[in-house]
VODO-907494 format. One line per field, with one value per atom (N, C-alpha, C): x, y, z; residue number from 1. Coordinates in steps of 0.2 Angstrom, whole numbers. Atoms other than C-alpha are relative to their C-alpha. Layout:
px: (X,...);
py: (Y,...);
pz: (Z,...);
num: (NUM,...);
REM end
This chain:
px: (-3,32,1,-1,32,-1,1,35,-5,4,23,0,-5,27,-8,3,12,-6,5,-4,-4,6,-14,-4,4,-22,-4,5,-40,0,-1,-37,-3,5,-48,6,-3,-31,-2,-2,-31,-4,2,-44,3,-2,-33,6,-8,-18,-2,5,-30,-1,2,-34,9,-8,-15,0,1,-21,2,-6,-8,-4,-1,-12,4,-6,5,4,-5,20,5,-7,38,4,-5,53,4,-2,60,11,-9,80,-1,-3,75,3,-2,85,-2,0,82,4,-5,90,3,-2,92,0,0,87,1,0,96,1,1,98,9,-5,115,6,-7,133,-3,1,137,1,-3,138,-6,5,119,2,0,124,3,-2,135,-1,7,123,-4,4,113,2,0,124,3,-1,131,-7,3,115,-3,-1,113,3,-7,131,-3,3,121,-4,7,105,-2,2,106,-7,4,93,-2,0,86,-8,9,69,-1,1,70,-4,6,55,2,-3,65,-2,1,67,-4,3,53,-7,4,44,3,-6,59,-6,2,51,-8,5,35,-1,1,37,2,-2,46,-5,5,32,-6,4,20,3,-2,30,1,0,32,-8,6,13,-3,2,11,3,-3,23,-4,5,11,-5,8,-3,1,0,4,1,-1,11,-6,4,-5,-8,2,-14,1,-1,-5,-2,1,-5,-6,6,-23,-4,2,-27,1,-3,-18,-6,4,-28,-9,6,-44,-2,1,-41,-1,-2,-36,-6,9,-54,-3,4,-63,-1,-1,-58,-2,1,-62,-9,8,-80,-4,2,-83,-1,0,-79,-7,4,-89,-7,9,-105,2,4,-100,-1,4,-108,4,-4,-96,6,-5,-82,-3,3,-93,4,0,-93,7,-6,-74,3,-3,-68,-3,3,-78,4,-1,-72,7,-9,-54,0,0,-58,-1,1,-65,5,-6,-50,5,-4,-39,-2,2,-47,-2,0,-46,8,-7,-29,-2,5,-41,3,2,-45,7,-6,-29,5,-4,-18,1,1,-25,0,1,-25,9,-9,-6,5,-1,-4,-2,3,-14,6,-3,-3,6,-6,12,0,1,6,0,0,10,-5,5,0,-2,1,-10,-3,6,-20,-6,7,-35,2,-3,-26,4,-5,-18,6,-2,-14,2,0,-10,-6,6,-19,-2,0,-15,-6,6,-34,-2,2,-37,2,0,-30,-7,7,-47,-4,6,-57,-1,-1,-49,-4,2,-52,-9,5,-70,-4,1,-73,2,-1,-63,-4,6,-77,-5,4,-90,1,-3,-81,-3,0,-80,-8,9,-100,-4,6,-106,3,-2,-94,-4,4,-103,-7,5,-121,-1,-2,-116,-1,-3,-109,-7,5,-124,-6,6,-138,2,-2,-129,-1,2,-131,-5,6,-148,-3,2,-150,0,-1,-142,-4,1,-149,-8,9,-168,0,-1,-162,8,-6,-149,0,-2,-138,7,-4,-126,8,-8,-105,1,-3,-94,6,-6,-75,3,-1,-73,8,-6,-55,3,-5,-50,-5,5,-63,3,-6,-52,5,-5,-38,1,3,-45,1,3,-50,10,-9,-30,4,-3,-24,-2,1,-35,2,-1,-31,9,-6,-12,2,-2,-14,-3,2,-24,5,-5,-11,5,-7,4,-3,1,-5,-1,0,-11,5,-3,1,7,-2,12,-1,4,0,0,0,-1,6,-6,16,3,0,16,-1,6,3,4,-1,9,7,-6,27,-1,-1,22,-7,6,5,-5,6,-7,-7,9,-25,-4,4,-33,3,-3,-18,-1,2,-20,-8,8,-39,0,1,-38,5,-3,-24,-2,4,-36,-5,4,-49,1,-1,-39,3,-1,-33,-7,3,-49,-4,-1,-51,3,-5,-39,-3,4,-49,-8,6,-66,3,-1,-57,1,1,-54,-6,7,-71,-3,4,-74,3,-2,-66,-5,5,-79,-7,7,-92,3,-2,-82,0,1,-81,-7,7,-99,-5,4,-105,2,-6,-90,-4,5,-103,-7,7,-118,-4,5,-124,-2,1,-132,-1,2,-136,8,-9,-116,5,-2,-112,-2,3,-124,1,0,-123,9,-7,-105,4,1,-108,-1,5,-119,7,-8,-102,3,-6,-92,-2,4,-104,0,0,-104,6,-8,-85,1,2,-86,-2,4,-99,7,-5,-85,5,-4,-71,-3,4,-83,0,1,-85,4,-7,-65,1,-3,-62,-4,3,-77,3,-4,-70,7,-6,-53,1,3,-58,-3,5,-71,6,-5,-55,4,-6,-44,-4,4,-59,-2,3,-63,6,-5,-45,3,-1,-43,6,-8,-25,-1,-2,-18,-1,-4,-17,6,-7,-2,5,-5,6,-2,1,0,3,-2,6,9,-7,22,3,-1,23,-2,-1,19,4,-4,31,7,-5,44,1,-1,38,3,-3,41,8,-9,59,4,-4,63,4,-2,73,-7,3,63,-9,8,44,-1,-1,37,-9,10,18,-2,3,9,-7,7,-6,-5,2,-16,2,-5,-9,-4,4,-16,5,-5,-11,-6,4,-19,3,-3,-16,-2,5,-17,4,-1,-15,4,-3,0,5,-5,10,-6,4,5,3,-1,4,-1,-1,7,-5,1,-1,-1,-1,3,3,-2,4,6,-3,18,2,1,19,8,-8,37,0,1,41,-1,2,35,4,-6,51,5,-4,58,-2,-1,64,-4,6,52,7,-6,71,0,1,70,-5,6,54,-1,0,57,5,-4,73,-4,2,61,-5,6,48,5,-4,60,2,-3,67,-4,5,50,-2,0,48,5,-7,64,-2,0,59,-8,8,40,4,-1,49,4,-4,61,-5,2,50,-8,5,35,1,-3,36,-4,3,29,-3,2,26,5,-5,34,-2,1,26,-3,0,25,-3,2,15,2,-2,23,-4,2,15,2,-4,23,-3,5,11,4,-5,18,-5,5,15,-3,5,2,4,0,3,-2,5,-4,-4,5,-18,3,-2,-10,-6,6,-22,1,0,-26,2,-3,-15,-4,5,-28,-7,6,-42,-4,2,-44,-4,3,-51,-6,4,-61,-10,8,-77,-2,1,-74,-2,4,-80,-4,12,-98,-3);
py: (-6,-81,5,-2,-67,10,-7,-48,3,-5,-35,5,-8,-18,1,-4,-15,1,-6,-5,-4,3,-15,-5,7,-28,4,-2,-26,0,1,-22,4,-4,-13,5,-3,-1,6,-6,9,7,-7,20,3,-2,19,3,-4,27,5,-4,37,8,-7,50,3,0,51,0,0,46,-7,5,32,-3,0,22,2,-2,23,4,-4,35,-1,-3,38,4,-4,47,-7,5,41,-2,1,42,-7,6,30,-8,6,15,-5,6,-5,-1,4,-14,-6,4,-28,-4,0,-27,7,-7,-12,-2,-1,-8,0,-4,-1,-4,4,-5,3,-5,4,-5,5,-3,-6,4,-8,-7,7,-20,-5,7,-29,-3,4,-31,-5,3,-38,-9,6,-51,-3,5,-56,-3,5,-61,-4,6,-72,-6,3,-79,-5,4,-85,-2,0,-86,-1,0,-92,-2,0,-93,1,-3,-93,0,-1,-87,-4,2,-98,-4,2,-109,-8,10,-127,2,-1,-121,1,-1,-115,-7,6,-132,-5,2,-140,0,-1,-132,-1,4,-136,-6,6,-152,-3,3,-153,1,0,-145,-5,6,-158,-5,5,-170,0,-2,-164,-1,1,-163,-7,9,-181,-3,3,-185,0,-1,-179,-1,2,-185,-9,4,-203,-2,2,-203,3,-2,-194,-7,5,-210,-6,7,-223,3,-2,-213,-2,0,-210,-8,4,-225,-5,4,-236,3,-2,-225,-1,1,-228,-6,6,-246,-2,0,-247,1,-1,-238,-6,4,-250,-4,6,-264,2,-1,-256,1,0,-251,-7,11,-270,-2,2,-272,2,-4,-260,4,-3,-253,7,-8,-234,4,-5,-223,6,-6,-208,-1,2,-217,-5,2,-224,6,-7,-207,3,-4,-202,-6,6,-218,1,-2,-214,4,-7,-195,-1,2,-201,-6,3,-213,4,-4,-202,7,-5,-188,-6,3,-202,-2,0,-205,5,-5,-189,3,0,-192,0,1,-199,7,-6,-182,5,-4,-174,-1,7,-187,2,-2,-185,9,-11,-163,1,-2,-164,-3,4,-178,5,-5,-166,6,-6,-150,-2,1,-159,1,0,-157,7,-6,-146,3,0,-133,0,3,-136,8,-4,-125,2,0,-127,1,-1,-125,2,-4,-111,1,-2,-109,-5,7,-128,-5,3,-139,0,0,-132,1,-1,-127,-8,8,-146,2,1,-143,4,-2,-132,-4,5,-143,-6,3,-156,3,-1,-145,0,1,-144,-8,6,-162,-2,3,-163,5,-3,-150,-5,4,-162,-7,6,-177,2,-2,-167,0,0,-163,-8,6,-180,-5,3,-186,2,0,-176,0,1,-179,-9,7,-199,1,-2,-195,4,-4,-183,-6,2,-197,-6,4,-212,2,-6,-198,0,0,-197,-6,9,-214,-3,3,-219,4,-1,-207,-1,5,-212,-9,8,-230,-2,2,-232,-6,6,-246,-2,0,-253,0,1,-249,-2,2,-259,0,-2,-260,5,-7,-242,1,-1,-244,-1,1,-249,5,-5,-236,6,-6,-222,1,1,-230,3,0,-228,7,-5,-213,7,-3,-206,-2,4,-216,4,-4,-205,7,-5,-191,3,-1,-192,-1,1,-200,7,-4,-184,5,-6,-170,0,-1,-176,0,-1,-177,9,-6,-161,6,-3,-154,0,2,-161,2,-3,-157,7,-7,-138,0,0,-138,-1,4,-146,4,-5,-136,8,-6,-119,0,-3,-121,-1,3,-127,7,-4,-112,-6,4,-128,0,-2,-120,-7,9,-140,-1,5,-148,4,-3,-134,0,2,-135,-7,5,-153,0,2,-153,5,-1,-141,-5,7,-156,-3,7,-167,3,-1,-157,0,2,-154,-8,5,-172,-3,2,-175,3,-2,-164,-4,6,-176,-3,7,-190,2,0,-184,2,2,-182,-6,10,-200,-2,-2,-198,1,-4,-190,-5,6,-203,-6,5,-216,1,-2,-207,0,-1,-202,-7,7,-221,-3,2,-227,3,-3,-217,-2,4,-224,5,-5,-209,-1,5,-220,3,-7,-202,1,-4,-200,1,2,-209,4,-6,-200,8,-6,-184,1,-2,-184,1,2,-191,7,-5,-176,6,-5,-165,1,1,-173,3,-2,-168,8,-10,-148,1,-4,-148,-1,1,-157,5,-5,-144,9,-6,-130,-1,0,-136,0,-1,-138,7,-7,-120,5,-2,-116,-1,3,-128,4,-3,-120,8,-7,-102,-1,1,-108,0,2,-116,5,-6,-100,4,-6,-90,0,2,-99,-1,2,-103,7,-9,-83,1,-5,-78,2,-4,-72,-2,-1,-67,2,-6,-60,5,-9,-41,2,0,-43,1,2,-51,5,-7,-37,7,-4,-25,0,4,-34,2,0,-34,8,-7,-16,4,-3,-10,-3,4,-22,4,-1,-15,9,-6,3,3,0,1,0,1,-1,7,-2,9,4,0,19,-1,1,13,7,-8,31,-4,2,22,-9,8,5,3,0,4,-6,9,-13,-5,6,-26,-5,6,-43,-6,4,-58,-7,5,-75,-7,8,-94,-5,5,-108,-4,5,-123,2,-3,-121,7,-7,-106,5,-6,-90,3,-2,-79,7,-8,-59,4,-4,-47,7,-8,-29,5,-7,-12,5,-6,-1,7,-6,19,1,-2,22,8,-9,41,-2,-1,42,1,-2,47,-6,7,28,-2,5,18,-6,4,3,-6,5,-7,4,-2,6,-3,5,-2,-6,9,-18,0,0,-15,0,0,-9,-5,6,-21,-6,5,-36,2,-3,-27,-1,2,-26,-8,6,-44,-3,3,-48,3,-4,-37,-6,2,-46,-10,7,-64,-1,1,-60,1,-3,-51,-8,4,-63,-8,7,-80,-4,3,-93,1,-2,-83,-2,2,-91,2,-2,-81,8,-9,-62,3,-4,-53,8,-10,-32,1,-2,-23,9,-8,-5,6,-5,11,8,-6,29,5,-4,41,8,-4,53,6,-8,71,4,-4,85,3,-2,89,-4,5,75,-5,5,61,-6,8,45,-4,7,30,-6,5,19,1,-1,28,-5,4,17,-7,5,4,0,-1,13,-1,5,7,-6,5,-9,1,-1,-4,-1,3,-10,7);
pz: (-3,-29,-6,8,-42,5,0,-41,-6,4,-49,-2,0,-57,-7,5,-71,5,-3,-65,-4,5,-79,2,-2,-67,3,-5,-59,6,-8,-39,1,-4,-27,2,-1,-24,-4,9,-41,7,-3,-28,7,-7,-12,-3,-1,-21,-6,8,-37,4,-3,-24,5,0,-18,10,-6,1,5,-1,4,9,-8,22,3,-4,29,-4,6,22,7,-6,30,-6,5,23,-5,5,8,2,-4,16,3,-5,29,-4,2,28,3,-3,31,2,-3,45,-1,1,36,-8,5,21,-5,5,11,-8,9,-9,-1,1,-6,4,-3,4,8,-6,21,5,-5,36,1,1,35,-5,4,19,5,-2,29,7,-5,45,-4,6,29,2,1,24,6,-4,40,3,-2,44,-3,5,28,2,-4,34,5,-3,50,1,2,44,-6,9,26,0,2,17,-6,4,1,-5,2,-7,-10,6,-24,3,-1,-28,4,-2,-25,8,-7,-6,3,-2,-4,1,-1,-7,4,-5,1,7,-5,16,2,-1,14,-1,0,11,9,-9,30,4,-7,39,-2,1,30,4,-4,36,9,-7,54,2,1,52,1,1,47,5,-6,60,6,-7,74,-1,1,67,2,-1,67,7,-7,85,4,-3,91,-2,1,83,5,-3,92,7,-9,110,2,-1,107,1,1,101,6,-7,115,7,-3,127,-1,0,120,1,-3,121,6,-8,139,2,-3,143,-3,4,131,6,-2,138,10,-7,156,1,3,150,-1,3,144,9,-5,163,5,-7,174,-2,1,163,-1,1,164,-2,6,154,-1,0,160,-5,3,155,-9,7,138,-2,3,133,0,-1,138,-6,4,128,-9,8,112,-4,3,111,-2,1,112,-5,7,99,-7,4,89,-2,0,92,-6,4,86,-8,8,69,-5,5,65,-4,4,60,-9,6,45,-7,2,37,-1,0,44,-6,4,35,-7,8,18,0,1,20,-2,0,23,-7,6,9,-6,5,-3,0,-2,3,-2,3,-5,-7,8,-24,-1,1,-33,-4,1,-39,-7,7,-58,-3,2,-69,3,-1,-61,8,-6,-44,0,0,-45,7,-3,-30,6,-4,-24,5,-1,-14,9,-7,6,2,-1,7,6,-1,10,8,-8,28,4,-2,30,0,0,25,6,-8,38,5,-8,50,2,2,45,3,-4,47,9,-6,62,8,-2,69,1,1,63,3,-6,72,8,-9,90,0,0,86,1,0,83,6,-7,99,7,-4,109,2,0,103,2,-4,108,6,-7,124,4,-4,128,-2,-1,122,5,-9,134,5,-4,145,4,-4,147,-2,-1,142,7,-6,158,5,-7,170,-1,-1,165,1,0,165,7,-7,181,-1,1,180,6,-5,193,-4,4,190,5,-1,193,-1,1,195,2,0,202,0,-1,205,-7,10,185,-2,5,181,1,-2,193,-4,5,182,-5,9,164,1,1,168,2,1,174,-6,5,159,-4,5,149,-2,-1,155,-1,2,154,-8,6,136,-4,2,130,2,-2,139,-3,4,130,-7,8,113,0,2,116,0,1,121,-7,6,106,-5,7,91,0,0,98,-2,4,96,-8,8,80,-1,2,74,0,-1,80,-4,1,74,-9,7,56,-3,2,56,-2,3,53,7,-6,64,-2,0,58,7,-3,69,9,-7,83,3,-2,85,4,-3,87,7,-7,100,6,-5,108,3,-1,107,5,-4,114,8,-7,129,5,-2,132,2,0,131,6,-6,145,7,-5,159,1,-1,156,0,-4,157,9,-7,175,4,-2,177,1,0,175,7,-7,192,8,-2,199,2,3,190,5,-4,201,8,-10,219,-1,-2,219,1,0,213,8,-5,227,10,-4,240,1,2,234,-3,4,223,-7,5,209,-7,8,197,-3,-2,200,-8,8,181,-4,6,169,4,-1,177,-1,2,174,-5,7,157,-3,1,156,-2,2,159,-4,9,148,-7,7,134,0,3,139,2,3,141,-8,7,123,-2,2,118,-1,-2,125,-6,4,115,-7,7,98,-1,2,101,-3,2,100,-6,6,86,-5,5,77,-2,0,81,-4,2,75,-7,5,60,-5,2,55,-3,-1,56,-4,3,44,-6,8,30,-1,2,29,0,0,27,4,-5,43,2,-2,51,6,-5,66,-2,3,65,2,-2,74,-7,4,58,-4,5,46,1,-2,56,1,5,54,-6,6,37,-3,0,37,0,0,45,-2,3,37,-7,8,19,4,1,26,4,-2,32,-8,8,12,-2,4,4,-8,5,-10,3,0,-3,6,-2,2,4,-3,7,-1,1,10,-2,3,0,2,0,0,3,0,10,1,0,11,4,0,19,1,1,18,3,-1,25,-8,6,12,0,-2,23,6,-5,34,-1,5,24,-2,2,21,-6,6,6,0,-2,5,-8,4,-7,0,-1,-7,-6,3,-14,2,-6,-10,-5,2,-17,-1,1,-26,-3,5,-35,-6,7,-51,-6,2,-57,-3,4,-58,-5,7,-72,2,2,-73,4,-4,-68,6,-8,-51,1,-2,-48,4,-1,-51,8,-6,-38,6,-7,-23,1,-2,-26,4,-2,-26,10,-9,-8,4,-5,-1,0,1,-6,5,-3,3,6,-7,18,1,-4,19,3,3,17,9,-7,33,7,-5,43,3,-2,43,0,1,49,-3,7,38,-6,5,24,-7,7,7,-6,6,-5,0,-3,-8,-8,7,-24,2,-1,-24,-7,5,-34,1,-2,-35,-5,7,-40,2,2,-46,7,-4,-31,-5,4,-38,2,1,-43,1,-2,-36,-5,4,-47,-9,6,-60,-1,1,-68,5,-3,-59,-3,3,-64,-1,1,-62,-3,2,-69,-5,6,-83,3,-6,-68,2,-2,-64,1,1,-72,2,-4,-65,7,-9,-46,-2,0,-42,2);
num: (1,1,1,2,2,2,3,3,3,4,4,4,5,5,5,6,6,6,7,7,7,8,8,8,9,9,9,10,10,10,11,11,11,12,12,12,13,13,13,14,14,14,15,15,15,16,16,16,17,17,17,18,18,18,19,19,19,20,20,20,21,21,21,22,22,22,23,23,23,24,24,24,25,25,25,26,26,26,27,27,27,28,28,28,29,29,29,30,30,30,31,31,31,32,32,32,33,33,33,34,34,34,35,35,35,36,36,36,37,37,37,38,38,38,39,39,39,40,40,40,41,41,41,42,42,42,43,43,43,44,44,44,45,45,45,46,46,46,47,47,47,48,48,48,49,49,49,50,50,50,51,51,51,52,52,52,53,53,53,54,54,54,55,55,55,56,56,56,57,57,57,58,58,58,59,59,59,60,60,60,61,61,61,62,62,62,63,63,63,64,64,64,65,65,65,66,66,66,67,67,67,68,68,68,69,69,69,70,70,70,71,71,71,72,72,72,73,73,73,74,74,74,75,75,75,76,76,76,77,77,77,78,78,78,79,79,79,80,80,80,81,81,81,82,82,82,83,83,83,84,84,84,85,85,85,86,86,86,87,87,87,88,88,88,89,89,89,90,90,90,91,91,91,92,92,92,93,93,93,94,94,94,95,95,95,96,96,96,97,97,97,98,98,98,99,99,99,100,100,100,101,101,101,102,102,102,103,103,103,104,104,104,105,105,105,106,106,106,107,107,107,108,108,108,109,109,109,110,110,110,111,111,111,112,112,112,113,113,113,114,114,114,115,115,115,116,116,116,117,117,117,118,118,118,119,119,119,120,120,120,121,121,121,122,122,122,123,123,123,124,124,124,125,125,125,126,126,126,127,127,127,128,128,128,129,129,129,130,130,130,131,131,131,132,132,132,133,133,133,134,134,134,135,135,135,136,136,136,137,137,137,138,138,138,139,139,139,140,140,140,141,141,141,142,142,142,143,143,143,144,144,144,145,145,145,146,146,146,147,147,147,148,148,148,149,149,149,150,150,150,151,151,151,152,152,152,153,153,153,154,154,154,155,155,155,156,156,156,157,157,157,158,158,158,159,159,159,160,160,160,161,161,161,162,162,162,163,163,163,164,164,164,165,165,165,166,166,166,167,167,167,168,168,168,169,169,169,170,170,170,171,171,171,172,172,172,173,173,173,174,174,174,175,175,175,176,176,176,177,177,177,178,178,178,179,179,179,180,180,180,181,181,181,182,182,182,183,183,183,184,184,184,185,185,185,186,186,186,187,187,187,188,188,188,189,189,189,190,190,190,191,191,191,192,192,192,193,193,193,194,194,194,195,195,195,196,196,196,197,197,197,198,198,198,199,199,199,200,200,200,201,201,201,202,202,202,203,203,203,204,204,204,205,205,205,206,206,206,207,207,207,208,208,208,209,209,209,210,210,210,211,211,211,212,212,212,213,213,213,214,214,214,215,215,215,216,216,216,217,217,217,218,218,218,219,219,219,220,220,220,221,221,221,222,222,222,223,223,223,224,224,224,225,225,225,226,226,226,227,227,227,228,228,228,229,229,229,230,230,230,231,231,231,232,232,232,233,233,233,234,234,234,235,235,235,236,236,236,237,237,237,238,238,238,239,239,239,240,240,240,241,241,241,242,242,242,243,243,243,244,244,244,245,245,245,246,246,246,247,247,247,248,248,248,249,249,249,250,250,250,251,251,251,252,252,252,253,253,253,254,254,254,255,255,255,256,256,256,257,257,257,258,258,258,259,259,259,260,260,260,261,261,261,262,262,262,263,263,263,264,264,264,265,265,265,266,266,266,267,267,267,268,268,268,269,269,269,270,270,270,271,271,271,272,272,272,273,273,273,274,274,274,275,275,275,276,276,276,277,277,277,278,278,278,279,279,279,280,280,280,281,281,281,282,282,282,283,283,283,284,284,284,285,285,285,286,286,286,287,287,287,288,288,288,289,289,289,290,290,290,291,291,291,292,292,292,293,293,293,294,294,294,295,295,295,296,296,296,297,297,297,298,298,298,299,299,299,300,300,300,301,301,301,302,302,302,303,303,303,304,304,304,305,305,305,306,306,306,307,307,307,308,308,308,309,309,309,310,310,310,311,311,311,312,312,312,313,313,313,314,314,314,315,315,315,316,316,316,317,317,317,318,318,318,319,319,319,320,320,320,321,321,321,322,322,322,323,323,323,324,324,324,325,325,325,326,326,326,327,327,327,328,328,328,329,329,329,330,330,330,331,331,331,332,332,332,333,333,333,334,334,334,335,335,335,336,336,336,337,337,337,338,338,338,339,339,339,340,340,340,341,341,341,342,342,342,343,343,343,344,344,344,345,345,345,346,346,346,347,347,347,348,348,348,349,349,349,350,350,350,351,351,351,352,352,352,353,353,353,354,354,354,355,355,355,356,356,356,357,357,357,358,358,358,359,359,359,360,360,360,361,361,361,362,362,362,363,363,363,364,364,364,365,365,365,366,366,366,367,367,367,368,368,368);
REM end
């Protein structure tokens, strides 16, 4: 976590504030509601919500915290194991019994959800280290990658699922058992709904889009199981196609959720954010004290924390220690405002002059 104040770094900015055409501006009076420079009645709205809301933005605390949402992490990864895993048994052992292909294929994908703890496991284990020379920036990526593989999991579940599928319906075979296959199949259905429901949880409060993806998986997960339902009334009838054609479903609800998890997944390996949250941090940086304009903002995930990089436009007029003062403040304003953001680069550029040189001219050449 580091504040910024010199102009001598290569940024794509130098020409969003070179021509003196700032994004946003407000007045330079306005004050922070809770993060002010000064006293007043403001400071001590400030500190009483310190008081009960401490908090502190040194580096120890900051790993502090990320080591707990790793651990919350790994926590729901291992109870999302046994649930699952218990649940994939139970079908097994019910398949071995009755032949059916729908319930083959529901029994697999719930196997296969559960050993995506695998991948997971190891993202969160990595997201603990700290970061090196060569990994500047740690090692939370790895939960990308996870989710990458836990993609290529859902894919190969429902490429299975869909060939037993048509395996069975050019080869019909008689099921048996419908009444433990009804069972397995509610059994399934409830062990997926609480994981899923759990893991979203997890995942959302910690920011980890791996651990969310999959407990969309697995909710979906828990709606095919009750198809296997469907696979049992219609055999229960005498509808002999009743098995694979249900099989057949299972695979294009599978197909459905692959296309979430991949959406999700796409979204977190490109950088991509809410615009909500930037819009956030926008208007957080321009409640400061002294910042006259937002320039550049950036934000990024990397793993389940996010990371800030922004430009904000001070007068020209400060001392290089006024500077430092609004940076640190915007830093302290992005840290409150946005949730799981534990790290903030400010970078503070001199507001142009009317018919004054470009600050960043010297940059210049660098543009493609």
């Amino acid at each position: 976590m580091g504040t910024e104040h010199a102009s001598g770094r290569g940024r794509d900015r130098r020409h969003e504030h070179g021509q003196g055409r700032p994004r946003r501006q407000h007045n330079q009076g306005r004050g922070h509601p809770e993060h002010p420079s000064g006293g007043g009645r403001a400071g001590l709205r400030h500190r009483a919500v310190h008081l009960f809301r401490p908090h502190s933005h040194a580096t120890a605390d900051k790993v502090d915290g990320a080591l707990e949402s790793s651990a919350q992490g790994m926590r729901a990864l291992w109870v999302s194991l046994a649930v699952l895993g218990a649940t994939a048994g139970v079908q097994a052992v019910v398949v071995a019994l009755s032949g059916s292909v729908a319930l083959l294929g529901d029994t697999v994908h719930n196997a296969a959800d559960a050993l995506t703890v695998l991948p997971l496991g190891v993202a969160f284990v990595l997201g603990r280290r700290a970061a090196t020379r060569r990994f500047t920036y740690g090692y939370g990526r790895a939960e990308d990658v996870a989710g990458i593989v836990v993609v290529l999991v859902i894919a190969a579940s429902a490429a299975f699922a869909a060939y037993a599928a048509v395996d069975r319906l050019f080869a019909p075979r008689e099921v048996g058992h419908l009444r433990a296959v009804a069972a397995a199949a509610v059994v399934g259905f409830l062990g997926n709904e609480w994981v899923a429901r759990y893991r979203i949880r997890v995942g959302r409060r910690i920011g980890s889009a791996a651990l969310v993806a999959d407990g969309l998986h697995a909710r979906t997960d828990g709606f095919t199981s009750l198809a296997v339902l469907l696979s049992a009334g219609g055999t229960a009838v005498g509808w002999s196609l009743a098995d694979p054609v249900v099989g057949l479903a299972i695979t294009a609800a599978i197909l459905l959720v692959l296309r979430d998890a991949c959406r999700e997944v796409f979204r977190r390996v490109m950088d991509g954010v809410d615009p909500a949250l930037v819009d956030q941090a926008e208007q957080a940086l321009l409640t400061v004290p002294g910042v006259l304009a937002v320039g550049e903002l950036r934000l990024r995930w990397i793993g389940h924390r996010l990371r800030a990089e922004t430009a904000v436009v001070v007068d020209g007029a400060l001392s290089l220690r006024e500077a430092h003062a609004v940076a640190v403040e915007a830093e302290h304003a992005l840290l409150h405002a946005v949730p799981r953001l534990t790290a903030a680069l400010v970078h503070a550029d001199p507001a142009p002059e009317p018919g004054g040189p470009d600050a960043h001219a010297a940059l210049a050449h660098h543009m493609p």
